[in-house]
C-alpha positions as CSV (number, residue, x, y, z in Angstrom):
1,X,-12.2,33.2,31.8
2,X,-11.0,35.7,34.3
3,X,-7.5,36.2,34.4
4,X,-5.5,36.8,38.0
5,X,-5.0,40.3,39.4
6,X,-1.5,39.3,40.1
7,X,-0.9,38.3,36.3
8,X,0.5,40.9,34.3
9,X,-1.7,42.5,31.5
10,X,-2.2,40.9,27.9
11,X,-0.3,42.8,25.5
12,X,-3.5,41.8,22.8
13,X,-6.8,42.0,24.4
14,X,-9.3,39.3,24.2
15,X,-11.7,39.7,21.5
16,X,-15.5,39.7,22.8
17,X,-17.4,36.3,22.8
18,X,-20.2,35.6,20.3
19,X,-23.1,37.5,21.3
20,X,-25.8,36.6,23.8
21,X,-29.2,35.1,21.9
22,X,-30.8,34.8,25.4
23,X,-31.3,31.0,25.0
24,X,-29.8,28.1,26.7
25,X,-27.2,26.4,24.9
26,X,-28.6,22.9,26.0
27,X,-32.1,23.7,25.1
28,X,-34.6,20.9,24.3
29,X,-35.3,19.7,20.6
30,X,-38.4,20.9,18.9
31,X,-39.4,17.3,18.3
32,X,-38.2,14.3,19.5
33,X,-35.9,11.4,18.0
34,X,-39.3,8.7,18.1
35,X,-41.9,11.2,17.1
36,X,-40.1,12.5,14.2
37,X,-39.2,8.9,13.5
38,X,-42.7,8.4,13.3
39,X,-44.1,11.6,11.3
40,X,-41.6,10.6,8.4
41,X,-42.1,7.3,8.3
42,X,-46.3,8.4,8.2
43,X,-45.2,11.1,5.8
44,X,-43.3,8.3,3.3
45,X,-46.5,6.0,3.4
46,X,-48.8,9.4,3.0
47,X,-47.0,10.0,-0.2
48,X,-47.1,6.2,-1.1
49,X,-50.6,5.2,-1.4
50,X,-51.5,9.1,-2.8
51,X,-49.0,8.2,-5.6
52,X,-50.7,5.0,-5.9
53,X,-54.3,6.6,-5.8
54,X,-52.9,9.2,-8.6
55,X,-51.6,6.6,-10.5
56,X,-54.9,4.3,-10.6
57,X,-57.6,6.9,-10.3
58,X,-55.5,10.2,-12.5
59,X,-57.4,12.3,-10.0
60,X,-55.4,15.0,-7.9
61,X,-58.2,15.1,-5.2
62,X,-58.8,11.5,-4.7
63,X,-55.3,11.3,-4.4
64,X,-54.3,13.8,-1.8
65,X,-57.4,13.0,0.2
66,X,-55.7,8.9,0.0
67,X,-52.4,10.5,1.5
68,X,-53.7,12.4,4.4
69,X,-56.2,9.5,5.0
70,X,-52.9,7.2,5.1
71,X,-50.6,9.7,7.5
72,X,-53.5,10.3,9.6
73,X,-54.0,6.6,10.3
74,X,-50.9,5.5,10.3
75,X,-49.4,8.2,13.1
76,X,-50.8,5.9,16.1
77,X,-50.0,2.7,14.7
78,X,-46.7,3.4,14.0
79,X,-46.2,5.5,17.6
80,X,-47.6,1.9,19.2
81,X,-45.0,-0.4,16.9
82,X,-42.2,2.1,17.1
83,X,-42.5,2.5,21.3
């Protein structure tokens, strides 16, 4: 803040403000509040039914391709329930 020219002199100077990044201070989130939302709720059901595979099948592959399978289809059903 500027002080007056009619105001006498601080006896302690001001210390300097926190350095300039070059970014806004309001800038916009990386993701929003409903898409993250909806990537961890895909994530938790991802690692739900590959846990599930793993457990039935004992087979690393079958289950990891189960979880992606899962999170892949259940991004746009959950972006249509959770609108």
């Amino acid at each position: 803040m500027p002080r007056d020219p009619q105001s006498p002199a601080p006896a302690r100077p001001e210390p300097p403000g926190p350095p300039s990044t070059g970014l806004p201070s309001d800038a916009p989130p990386l993701l929003s509040v409903h898409a993250a939302v909806v990537f961890l709720a895909a994530g938790f059901i991802g690692f739900i039914m590959g846990g599930l595979v793993f457990l039935s099948e004992t087979s690393v592959p079958k289950a990891v391709a189960a979880g992606l399978g899962s999170f892949g289809l259940s991004v746009p059903v959950l972006h249509k329930l959770i609108g």
